[in-house]
C-alpha positions in Angstrom: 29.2 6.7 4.7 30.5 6.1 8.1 27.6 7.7 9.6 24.8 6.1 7.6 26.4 2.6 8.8 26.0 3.3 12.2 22.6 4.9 12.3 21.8 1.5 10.5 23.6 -0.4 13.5 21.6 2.0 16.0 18.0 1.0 14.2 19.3 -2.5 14.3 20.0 -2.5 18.2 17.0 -0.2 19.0 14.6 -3.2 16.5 16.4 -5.8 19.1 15.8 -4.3 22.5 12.4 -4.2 21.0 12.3 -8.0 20.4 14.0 -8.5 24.1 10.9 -6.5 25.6 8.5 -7.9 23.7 9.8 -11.5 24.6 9.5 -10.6 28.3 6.4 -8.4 28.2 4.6 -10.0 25.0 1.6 -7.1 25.6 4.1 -4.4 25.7 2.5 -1.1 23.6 5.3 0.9 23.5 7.9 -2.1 22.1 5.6 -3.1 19.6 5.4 0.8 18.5 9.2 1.0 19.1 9.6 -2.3 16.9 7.6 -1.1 14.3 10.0 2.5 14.2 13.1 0.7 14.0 12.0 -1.6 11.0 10.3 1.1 9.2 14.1 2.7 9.4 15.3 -0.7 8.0 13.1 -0.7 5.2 10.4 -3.4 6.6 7.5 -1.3 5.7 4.7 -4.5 6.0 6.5 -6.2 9.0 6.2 -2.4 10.2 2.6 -2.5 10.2 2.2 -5.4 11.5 4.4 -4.1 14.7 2.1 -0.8 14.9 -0.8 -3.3 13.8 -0.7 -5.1 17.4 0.2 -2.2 19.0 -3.2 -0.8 17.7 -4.7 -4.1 18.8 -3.3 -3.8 22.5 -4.5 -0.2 22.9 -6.5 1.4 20.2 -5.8 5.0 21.4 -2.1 4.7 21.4 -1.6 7.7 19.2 1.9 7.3 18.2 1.3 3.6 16.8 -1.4 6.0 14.4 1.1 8.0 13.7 3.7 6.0 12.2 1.3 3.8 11.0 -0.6 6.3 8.6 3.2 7.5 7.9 4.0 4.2 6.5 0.7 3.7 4.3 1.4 7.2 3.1 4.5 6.1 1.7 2.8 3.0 0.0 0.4 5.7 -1.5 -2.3 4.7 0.3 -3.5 8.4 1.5 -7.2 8.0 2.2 -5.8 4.8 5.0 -2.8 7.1 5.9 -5.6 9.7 7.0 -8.0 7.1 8.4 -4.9 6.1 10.8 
């Protein structure tokens, strides 16, 4: 119990150096790919995509924004757009 509480206090902190960065850097790929990791951990599946969403936008290629991306929609159920990501 002790351990899931802090691995939730970890993904908070990691989802708010995220938000630091991206307040500083708004174009930042990497935070908004970061971002998107730490709330998928928290549960945020649709703010998730958003995150890897403009990540996406900033650089198209970035594959690990893909990556997570089609994760999430593969959890939704959405396979064919987990595949296209």
């Amino acid at each position: 119990m002790l351990a899931a509480f802090w691995t939730e206090v970890t993904v908070a902190v990691a989802r708010l150096r995220a938000a630091e960065a991206l307040t500083l850097k708004p174009d930042y790929v990497e935070a908004h790919c970061k971002s998107g990791i730490a709330l998928t951990a928290l549960g945020n599946y649709r703010q998730a995509l958003d995150a890897f969403d403009k990540a996406l936008t900033l650089k198209p290629d970035y594959a690990d924004a893909h990556l997570y991306r089609g994760n999430v929609l593969k959890g939704f159920g959405q396979h064919a757009d987990a595949l296209a990501s």
